[in-house]
C-alpha atoms as one frame of an Amber mdcrd trajectory, in Angstrom:
protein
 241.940-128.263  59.516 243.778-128.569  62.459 246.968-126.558  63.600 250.414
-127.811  62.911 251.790-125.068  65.205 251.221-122.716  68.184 249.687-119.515
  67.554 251.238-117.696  70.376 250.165-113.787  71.991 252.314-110.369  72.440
 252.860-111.839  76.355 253.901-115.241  74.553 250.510-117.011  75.902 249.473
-119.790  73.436 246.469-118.859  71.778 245.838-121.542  69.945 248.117-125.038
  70.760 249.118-127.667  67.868 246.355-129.707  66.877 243.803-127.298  67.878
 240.811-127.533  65.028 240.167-124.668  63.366 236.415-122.919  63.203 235.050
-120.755  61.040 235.233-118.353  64.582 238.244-118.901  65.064 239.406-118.346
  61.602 237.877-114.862  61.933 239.576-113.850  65.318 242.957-115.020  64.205
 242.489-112.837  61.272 241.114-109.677  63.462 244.395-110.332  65.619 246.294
-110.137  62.731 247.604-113.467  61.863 248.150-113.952  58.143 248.156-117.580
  57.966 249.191-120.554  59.951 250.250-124.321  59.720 247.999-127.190  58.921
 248.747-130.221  59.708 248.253-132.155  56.190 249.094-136.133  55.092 250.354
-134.888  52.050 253.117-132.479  53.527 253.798-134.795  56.734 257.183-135.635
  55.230 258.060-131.941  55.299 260.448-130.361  57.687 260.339-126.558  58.475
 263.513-125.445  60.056 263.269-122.102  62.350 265.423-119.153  62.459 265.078
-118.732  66.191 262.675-120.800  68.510 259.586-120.035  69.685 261.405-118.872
  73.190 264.020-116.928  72.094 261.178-114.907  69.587 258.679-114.459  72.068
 261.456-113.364  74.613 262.794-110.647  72.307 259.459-109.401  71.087 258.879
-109.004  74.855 261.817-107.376  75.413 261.776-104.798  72.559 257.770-104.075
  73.428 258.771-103.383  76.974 262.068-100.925  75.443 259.443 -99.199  73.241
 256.743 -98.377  75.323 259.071 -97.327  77.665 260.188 -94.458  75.225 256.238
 -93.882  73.812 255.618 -90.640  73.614 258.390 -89.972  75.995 259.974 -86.484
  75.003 263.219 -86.517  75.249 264.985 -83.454  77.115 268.653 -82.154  77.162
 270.651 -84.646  79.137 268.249 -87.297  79.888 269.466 -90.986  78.770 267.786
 -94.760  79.219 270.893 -96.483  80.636 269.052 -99.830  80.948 267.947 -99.538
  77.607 271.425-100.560  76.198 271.740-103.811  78.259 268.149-104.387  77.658
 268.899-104.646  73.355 272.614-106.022  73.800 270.546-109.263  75.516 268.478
-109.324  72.547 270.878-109.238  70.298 273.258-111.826  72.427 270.176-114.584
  72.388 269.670-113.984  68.618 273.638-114.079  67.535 273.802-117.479  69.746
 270.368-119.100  67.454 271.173-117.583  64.041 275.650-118.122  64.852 275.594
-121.636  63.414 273.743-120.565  60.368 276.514-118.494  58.547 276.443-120.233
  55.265 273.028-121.606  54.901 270.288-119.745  52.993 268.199-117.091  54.860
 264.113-118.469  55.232 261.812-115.396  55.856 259.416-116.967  58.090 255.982
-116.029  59.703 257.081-114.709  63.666 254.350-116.478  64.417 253.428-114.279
  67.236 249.999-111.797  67.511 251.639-108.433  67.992 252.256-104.810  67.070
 254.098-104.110  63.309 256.644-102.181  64.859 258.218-104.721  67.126 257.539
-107.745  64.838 259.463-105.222  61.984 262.266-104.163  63.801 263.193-108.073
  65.109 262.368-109.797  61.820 265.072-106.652  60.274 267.297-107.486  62.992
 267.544-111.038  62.400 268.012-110.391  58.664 270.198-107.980  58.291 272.429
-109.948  60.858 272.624-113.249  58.923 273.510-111.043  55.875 276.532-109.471
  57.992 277.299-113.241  58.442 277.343-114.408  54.804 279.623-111.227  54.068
 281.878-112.125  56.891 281.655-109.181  59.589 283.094-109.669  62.951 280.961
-110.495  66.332 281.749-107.587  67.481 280.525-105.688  64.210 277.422-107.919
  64.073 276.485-106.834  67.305 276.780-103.071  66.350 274.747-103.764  63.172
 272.060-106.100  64.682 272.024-103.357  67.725 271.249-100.829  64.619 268.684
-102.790  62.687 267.064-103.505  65.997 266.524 -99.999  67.084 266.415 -98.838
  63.500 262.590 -97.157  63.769 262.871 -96.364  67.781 261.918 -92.681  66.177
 258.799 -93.841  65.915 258.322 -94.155  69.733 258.095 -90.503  69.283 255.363
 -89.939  66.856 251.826 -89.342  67.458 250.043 -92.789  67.964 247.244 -91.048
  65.458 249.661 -91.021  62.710 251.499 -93.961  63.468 248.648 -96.008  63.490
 246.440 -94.474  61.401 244.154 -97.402  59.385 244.843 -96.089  56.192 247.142
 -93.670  53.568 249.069 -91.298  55.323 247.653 -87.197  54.546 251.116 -85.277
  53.168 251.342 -83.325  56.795 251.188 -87.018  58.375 253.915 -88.235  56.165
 255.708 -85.623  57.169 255.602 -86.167  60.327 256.523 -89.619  60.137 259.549
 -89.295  58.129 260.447 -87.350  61.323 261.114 -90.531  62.996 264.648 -91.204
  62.027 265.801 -87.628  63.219 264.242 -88.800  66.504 265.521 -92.134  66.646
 268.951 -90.246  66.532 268.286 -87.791  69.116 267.260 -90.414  71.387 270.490
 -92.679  71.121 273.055 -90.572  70.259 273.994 -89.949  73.855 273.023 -93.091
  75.345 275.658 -94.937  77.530 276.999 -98.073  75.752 275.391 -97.734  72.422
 277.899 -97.097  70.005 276.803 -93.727  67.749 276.477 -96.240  64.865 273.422
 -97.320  65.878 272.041 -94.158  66.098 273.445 -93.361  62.641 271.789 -96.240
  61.358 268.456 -94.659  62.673 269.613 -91.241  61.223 270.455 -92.654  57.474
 268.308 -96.124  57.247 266.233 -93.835  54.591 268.757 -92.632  52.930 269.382
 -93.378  49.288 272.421 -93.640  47.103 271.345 -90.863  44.456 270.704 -88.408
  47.389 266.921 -89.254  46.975 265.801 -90.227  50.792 265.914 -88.796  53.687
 266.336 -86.923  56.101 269.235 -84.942  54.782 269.497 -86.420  51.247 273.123
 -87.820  51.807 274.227 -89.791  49.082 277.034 -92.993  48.145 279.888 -93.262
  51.065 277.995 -90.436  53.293 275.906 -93.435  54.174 277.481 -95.803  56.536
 277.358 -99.210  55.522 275.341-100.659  58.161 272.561 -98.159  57.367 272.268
 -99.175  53.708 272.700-103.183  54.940 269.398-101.900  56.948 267.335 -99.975
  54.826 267.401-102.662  52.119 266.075-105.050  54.228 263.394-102.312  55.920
 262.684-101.943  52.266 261.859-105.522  51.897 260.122-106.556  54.493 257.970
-102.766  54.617 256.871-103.939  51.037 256.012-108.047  51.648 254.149-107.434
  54.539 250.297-106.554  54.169 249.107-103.630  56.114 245.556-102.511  56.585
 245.616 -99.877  54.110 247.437-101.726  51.028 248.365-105.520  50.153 251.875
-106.744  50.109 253.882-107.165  47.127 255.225-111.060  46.447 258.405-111.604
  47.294 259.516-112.137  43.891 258.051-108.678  42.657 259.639-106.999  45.949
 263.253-108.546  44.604 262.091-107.000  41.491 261.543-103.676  43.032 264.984
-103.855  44.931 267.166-104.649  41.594 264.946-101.808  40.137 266.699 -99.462
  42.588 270.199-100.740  41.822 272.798 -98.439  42.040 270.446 -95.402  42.252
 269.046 -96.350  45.924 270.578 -99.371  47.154 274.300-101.199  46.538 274.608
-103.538  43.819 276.417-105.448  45.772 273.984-105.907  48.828 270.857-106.280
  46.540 272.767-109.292  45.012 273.978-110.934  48.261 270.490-110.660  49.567
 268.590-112.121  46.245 271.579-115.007  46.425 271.133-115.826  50.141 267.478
-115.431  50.820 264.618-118.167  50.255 261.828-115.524  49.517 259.609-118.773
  49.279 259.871-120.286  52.664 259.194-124.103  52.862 255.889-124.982  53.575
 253.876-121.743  52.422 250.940-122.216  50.161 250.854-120.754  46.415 248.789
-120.181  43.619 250.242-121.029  40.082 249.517-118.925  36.887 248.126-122.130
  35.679 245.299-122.355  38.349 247.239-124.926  40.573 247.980-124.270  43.994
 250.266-126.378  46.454 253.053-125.892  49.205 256.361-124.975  48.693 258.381
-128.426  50.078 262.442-127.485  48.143 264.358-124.718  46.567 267.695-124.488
  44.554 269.979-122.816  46.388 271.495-121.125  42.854 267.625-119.422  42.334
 265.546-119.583  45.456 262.553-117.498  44.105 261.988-120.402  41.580 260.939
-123.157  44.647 259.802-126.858  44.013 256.115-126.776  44.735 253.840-129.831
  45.608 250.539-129.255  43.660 247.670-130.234  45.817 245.149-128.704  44.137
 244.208-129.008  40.230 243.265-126.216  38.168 239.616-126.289  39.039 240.984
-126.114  42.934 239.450-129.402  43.617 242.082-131.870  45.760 244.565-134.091
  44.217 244.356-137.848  45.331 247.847-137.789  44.518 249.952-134.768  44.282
 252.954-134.305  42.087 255.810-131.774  42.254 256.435-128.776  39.827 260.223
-127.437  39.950 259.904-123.831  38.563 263.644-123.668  37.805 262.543-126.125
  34.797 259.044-124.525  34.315 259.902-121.165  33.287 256.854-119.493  32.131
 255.165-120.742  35.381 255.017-118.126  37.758 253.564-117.881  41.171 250.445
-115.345  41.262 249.456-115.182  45.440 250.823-116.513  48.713 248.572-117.948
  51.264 245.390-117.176  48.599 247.018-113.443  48.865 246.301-112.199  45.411
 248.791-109.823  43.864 248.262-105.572  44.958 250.375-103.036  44.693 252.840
-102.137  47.088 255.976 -99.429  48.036 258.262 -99.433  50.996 256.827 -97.930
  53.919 258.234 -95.183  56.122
């Protein structure tokens, strides 16, 4: 197999460059590094086209630039008074280099994509809920201005966590109660430290405050409920929500998409809008094009389409037969027509359980 795409580092080195062939060795250290999968160049898909949220620059630059804003703030206790001036210009660039990529993209559907990029959780998290939450401000029509603010909040959603014992946060498996507790800390912190900052609107640090707050007065920290919680926050911890429970961590699998949507209409109107949960399931591709699935029926192929009207049921190119030997010539499967086929793992992923994180 040989690379379709760059495997790039946290200091946006290439690692690996297109058309690199892949090793059994280097299988293994892309895995210990943390990459999930990657893109193989193939005959059979050569037709396909993957478009990109942001490019390779702009992703690299951000996850630079929100690593450097971070670490700054690690462990850094915050006293009476003190502020991070530069740390407001230093997100408002972020955010001005993503609204420029992602401005153009107001009606199309929303692909969650692989970053693509070897580095931490927390900084891929907090730009992949940046960029998502932002598009859905798009699709509902918010101003630049009020994208900004709510882009500004999804990106500095979990900066609490800056301020929580590296032990705990991260700790290679389950969290102990007392840990937990100490986690869930993080969005009281996240609002002491930008509350009082120069040039970031108290939004923001709102959105850090209530991002884990829940319509029936169920999250926390203070257990607000409905119209206590700003907007933006709710816009926010619906996608946290999301992306915390599709993304595989080293103590538990991730959910599939599908069964995450699931999860999210599960909570509807008890911990997240009806409203949002419904814009998001209309305007996302939970399936991006080009990922490989397995079929219920023992097939397995790349997603290559998807009906705009239900995106979680993609067209899907079967390469493989039953028996997972190759096809010599593959044939499509539109799920929208096949109804009791269902897709069973992502990238040979099998199906664990999964809840949002913290």
């Amino acid at each position: 197999m040989k690379l379709a795409k760059k495997i790039f580092s946290e200091d946006g080195l290439v690692l690996l460059g297109k058309h690199v062939e892949l090793t059994d060795q280097l299988i293994r250290r892309l895995g210990e590094c943390g990459v999930s999968f990657v893109y193989i160049e193939d005959p059979m898909t050569a037709d396909l086209f993957i478009p990109e949220l942001i490019t390779d620059e702009t992703r690299i630059r951000a996850l630079k630039e929100i690593r450097t804003g971070f670490k700054d703030m690690m462990g850094a206790s915050k006293r009476k008074g003190m502020t991070y001036p530069y740390i407001a210009k230093q997100f408002q660039q972020i955010m001005t280099m993503v609204m420029d990529e992602i401005s153009g993209q107001k009606d199309a559907m929303i692909m969650l994509m692989n970053m693509g990029v070897v580095d931490h959780y927390l900084y891929q998290h907090s730009l992949n809920v940046c960029i998502y939450t932002t598009l859905l401000g798009m699709s509902v029509g918010y101003t630049k201005d009020e994208l900004m603010t709510l882009g500004m909040g999804a990106l500095l959603h979990d900066i609490g966590k800056t301020q929580i014992s590296s032990n705990v946060l991260l700790k290679p498996g389950p969290l102990s109660e007392e840990e937990y507790n100490e986690m869930k800390r993080h969005t009281e912190r996240g609002f002491q430290l930008l509350k009082d900052e120069p040039n970031i609107p108290l939004i923001v640090a709102h959105c850090a405050f209530q991002h884990h707050e829940r319509l029936d007065g169920s999250g926390y920290p203070r257990g607000i409920r409905g119209d206590d919680i700003h907007e933006y926050a709710k816009w926010i911890g619906l996608v946290d929500s999301y992306d915390a429970m599709t993304t595989a961590r080293v103590y538990r699998g991730a959910m599939l998409p599908h069964q995450a949507i699931e999860a999210l209409y599960v909570g509807t109107g008890t911990l997240y809008e009806q409203r949002m949960v419904q814009v998001f399931r209309d305007k996302v591709v939970i399936y991006p094009l080009g990922v490989m699935v397995k079929l219920n029926t023992g097939e397995s192929g790349v997603v290559v389409d998807y009906h705009a009207a239900s995106p979680h049921r993609p067209i899907v190119r079967i390469l493989y037969n039953e028996a997972g030997e190759p096809l010599q010539v593959p044939y499509e499967k539109d799920l929208t027509k096949q109804l009791t086929t269902m897709i069973v793992s992502v990238n040979d992923d099998e199906v664990t359980p999964a809840s949002a994180g913290v």
